[in-house]
C-alpha positions in Angstrom: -18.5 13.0 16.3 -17.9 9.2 16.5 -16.2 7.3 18.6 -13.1 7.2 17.1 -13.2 10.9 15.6 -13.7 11.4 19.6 -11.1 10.0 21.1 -8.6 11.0 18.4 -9.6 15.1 19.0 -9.1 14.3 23.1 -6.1 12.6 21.7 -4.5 15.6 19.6 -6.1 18.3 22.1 -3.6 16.6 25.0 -0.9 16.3 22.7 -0.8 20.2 21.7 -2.4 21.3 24.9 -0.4 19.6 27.6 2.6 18.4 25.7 2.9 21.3 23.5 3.7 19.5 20.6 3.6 21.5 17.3 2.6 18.9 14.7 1.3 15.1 15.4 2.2 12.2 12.2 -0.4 9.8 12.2 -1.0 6.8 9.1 -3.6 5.0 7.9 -3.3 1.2 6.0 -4.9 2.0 2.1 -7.5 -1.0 3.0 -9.3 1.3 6.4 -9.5 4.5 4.3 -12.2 5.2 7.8 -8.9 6.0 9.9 -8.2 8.5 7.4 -11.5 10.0 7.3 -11.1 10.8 11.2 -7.8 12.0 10.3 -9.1 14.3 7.9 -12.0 15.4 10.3 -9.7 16.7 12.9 -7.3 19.0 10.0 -4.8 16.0 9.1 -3.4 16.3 5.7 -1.4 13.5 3.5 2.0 13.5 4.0 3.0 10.6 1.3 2.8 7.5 1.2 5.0 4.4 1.6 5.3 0.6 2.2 5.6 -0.4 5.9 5.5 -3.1 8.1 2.2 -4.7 9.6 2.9 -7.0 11.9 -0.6 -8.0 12.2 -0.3 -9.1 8.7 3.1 -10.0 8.7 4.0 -8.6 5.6 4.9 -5.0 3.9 1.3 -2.9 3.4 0.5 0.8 2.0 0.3 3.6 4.7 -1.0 6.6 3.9 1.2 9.5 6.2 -0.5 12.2 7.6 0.6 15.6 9.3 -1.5 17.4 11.5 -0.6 20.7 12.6 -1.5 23.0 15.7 -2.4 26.0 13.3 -4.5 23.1 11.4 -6.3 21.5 13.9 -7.2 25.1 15.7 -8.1 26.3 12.5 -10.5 22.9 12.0 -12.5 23.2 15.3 -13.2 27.0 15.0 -14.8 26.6 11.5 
């Protein structure tokens, strides 16, 4: 795993381990498609897409949504 594919799983394992969370959204800006690749790594699947806000561009951008579920991500690190 890389970096970020690292700290994303430690991320998600918290989130469903200790918080008991059933699903995590997560989004990625069209123009990084390597944020969705980690995404994808760890189970995530696209959830639509829409227009939102970047403030660091100031302006309206693509965002893939995403949708990563416990069932998913289990299923993803035990094949």
């Amino acid at each position: 795993m890389g970096y970020a594919t690292e700290a994303a799983h430690r991320l998600v394992t918290y989130a469903f381990e200790a918080l008991g969370l059933e699903a995590v959204h997560a989004g990625w800006f069209y123009d990084n498609p390597a944020s969705g690749h980690v995404l994808a790594k760890l189970g995530a699947r696209h959830n639509g897409s829409q227009m939102r806000d970047c403030r660091a561009r100031g302006m309206a951008v693509l965002c893939h949504d995403m949708l990563l579920t416990r069932a998913d991500f289990l299923r993803k690190q035990a094949a």
